[in-house]
N, C-alpha and C positions, 0 to 999 in steps of 0.2 A: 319599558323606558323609565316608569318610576321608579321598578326596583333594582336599576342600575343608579339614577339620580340617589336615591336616598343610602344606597350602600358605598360609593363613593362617599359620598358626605360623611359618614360615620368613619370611614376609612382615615380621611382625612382629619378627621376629629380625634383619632386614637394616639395619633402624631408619631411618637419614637418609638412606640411598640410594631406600629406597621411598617414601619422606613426600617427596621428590624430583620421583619419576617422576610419584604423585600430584597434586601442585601442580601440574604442569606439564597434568598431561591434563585434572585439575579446569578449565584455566583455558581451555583448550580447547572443553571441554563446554559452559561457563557461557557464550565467546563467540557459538559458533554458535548457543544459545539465543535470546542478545540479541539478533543481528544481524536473524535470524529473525524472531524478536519486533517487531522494532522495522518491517521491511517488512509483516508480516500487520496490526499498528497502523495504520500509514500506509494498506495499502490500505482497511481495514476505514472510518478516516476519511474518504477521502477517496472514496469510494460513498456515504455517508451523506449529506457534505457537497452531493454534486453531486445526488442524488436530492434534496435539501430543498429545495435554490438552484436547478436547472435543467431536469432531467432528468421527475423525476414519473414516476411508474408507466411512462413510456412516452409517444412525441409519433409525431401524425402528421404528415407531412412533405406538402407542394405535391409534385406531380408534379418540378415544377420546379427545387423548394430544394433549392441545394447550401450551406452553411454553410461554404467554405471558398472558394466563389466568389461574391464580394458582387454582382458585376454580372447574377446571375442573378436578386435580389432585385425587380427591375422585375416580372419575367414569372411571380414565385413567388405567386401568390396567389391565392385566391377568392374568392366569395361562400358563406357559411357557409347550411347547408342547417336547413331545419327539425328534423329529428334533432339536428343539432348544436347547432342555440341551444336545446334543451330538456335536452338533457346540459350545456349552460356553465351554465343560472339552475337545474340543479340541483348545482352545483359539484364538477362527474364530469369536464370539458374547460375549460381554459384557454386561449382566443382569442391568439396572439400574432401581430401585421403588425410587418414587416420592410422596413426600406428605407432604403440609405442619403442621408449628410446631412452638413452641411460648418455648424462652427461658430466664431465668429470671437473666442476669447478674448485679450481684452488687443487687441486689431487682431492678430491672430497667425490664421491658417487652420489648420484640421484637418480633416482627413476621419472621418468618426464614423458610428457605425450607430446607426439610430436603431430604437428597441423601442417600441410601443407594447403596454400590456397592462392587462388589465382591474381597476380604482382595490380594486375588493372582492374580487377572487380572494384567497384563503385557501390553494392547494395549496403556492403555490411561498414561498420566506420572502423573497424581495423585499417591503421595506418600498412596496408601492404605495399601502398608508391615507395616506400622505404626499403622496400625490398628489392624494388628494382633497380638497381646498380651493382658495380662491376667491383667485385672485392677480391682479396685471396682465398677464395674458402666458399662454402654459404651463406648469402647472407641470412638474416635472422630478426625478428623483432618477439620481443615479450614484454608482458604487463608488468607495471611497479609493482605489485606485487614478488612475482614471480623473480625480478632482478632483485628485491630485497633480501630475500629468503635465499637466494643462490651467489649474491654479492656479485650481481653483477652490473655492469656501464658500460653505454656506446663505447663501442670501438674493441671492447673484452673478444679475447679468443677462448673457445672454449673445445674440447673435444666431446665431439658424438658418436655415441655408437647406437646402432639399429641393426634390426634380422630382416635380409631381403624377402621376397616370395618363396624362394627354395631354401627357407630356414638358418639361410651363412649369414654371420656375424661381421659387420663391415664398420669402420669409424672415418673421419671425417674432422675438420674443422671447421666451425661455424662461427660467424661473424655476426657482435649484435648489433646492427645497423640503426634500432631504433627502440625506445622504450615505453610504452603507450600507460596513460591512464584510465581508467574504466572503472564502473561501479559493478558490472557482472564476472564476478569471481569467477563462474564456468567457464570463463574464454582465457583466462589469466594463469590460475593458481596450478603449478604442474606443468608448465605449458609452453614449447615454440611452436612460432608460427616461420613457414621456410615458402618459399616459394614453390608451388602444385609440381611444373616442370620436374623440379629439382629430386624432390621426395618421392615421384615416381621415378623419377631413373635411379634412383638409391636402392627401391626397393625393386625392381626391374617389375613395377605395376604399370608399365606406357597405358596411357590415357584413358586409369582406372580413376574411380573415387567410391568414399565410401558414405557421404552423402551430399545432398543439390540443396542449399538455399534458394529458394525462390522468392522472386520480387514482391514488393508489400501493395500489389494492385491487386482487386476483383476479380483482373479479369479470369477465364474458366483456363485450366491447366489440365493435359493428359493425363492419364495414368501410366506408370510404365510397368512391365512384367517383372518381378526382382524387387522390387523397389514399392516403401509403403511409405505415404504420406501421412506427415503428420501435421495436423493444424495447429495454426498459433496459437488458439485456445485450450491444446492440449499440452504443447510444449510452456505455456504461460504457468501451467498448475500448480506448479510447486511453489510460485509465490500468492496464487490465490487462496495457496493451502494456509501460507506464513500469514496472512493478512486476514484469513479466518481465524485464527487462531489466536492474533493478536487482537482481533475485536473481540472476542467469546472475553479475553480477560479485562480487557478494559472497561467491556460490559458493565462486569463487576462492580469494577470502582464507581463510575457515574450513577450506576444504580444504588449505590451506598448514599451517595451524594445526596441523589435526589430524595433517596427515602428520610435521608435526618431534616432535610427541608419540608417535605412533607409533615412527618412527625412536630416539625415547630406549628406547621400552620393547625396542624389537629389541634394540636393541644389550646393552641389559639382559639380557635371558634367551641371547642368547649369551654374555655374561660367564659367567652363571651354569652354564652347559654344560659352558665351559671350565674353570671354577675349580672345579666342585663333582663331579668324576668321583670322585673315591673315595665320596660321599656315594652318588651313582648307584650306583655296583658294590656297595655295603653296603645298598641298597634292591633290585638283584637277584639279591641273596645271599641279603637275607632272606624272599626267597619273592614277591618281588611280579615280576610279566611285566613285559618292556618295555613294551608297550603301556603298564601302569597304570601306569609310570613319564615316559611321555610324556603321559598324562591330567594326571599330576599337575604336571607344569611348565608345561602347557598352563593348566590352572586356577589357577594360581601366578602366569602372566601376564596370566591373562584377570582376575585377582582388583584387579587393578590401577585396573583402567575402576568395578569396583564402590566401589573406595575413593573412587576420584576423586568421583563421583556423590554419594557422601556427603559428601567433605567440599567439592565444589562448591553441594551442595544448605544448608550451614551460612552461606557467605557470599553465594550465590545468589539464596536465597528471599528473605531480606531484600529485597537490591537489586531485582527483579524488581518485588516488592510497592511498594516504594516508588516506582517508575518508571511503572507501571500506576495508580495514584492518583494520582501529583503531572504526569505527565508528562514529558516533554526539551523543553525552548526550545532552538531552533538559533539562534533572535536574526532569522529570517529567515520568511520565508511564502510558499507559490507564486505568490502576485502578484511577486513579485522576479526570481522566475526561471520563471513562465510556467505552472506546471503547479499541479494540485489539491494544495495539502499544505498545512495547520495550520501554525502557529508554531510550535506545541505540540505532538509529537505524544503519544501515550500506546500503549503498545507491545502488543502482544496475547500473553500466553502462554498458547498452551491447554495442556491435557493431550495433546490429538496430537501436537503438538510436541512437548512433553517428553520422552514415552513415545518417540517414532520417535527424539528424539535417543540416550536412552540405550542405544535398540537397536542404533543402527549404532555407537557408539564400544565398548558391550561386545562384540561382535560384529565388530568391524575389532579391537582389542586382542585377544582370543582369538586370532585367525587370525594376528596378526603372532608371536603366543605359539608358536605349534603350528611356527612355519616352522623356526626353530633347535630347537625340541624334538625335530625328527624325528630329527635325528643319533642320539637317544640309541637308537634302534632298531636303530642298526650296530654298536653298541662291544660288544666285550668282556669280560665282569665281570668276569675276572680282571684285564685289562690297566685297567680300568676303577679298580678299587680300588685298583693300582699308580700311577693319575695318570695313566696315559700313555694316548695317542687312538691308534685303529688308523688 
């Protein structure tokens, strides 16, 4: 307790050097919070988003379906088994057929995948109630995306064509009844979505699919013969990959950060080492051990990380709270650039966070403290209070 009392005091007696060293490491602390913050936000959105819009408790997969190879789409499908249509009409599985499709907007060709899924499913937030009404044609909904890139608006007719079961090439008109916005590009880009009915009588697949979203409850689910489950945490991966990867580099930068704040305060308590030896030999003059005399510079610099903390946490918390309610606009959205992410995002600071940040900035400032403290274990009191270093 004294050698908090007397290194405080001194702290406080150094005045604009230490309100210095402070600002510097406050600003430190407060970024790697943010930066933090701001990827645990992003991932935290962007699970949500894809579990609402895609994903579901979990999907079973065809034997077959690769979702990364469309030509496998022919051969990915079934006939849905009694179990399974008593799980869809009780809205526990979500029927989706899969198959690509070529559509001619403006006389322009595109190659497009075509989704059919069922007009009253409720799990996934695809606007499908749009689907369900009486048009000329099929109805249709697709993602802003997907109507930017193709120029298309409610009401647009467009022709389709697809290859049934027994390989004929058959076309159609389709009607875009609705145009949805989303942050998960996989459901969007490339893509109608048709009513399930519809796109098995097209492709003469009656009451096939090529795979079952399942509801986002615990509870325990069959296995079916044909069919492989995929969990959420496996279908999630690819943004846990994106959100590892974008931590690995922001690493970097905070860790930059904190080492040049680091580096101030070294240099600091080696100042203090050099300049303050008579101070030193008069504190082991007056009865105190080396050791408590290197506790005490030790806590004199580790006092440092505490200041910051506080007065990071005066212009911090503000900012944090404000960022966490109102959001950050980047002006941009993962349809732009491909991957799951809001426009908006809204940043997450838990108390884990906070609490492990403070731990490792008090706790690296301590240790940088203690490294020029140790000299004072070798000097001389006498030569000490004379000024002069052995």
């Amino acid at each position: 307790m004294t050698a908090i009392k007397l290194a405080y005091r001194n702290l406080i007696g150094a005045g604009l050097r230490t309100w210095l060293n402070v600002i510097v490491l406050s600003f430190s602390f407060v970024m790697i919070i943010w930066m933090k913050g701001m990827l645990d936000g992003w991932d935290r959105q962007a699970r949500i988003d894809s579990i609402e819009w895609e994903t579901g408790g979990g999907q079973y997969w065809h034997e077959n379906y690769d979702p990364y190879d469309p030509f496998t789409f022919e051969d990915s499908h079934a006939p849905l088994t009694p179990e399974q249509e008593n799980l869809w009409q009780k809205g526990k599985l979500v029927p989706v057929l899969i198959t690509r499709g070529t559509i001619y907007p403006g006389g322009r060709m595109q190659n497009i995948v075509i989704k059919g899924i069922d007009v009253n499913q409720k799990l996934l937030s695809i606007p499908t109630a749009r689907l369900d009404t009486s048009v000329y044609g099929i109805p249709a909904v697709v993602g802003s995306n997907m109507a930017q890139n193709s120029r298309l608006k409610k009401g647009d007719r467009v022709v389709v064509r697809w290859r049934d079961a027994n390989g004929t090439f058959d076309a159609d008109e389709v009607v875009i009844t609705g145009i949805f916005n989303t942050t998960v590009p996989s459901i969007d880009a490339g893509q109608i979505w048709i009513p399930l009915k519809d796109l098995q009588r097209m492709t003469l697949l009656e009451n096939e699919a090529t795979l079952l979203v399942r509801d986002n409850t615990e509870a325990p689910m069959p296995a079916f013969a044909g069919w492989k489950f995929m969990e959420q945490d496996e279908l999630l991966k690819d943004i846990e990959t994106i959100i590892k990867s974008k931590t690995a580099g922001t690493s970097v930068f905070y860790m930059i950060l904190l080492l040049l704040a680091l580096l101030v305060i070294f240099d600091t308590q080696v100042l203090s080492v050099f300049r303050r030896q008579k101070e030193i030999g008069t504190y082991v003059a007056m009865g105190m051990t080396k050791k408590e005399v290197v506790t005490l510079f030790t806590v004199e610099g580790g006092m440092h990380a505490v200041l910051a903390v506080v007065v990071g946490a005066v212009y911090g918390i503000p900012l944090f709270i404000q960022q966490s309610t109102q959001g950050i606009s980047f002006g941009l959205s993962g349809q732009d650039i491909g991957i799951t992410m809001a426009e908006t995002l809204y940043p997450l600071y838990s108390m884990e966070l906070v609490i492990s940040t403070i731990f490792i900035i008090v706790v690296a400032t301590t240790f940088v403290s203690f490294i020029p403290a140790r000299k004072i274990s070798g000097m001389n009191p006498t030569e000490a209070i004379k000024g002069k270093i052995q």
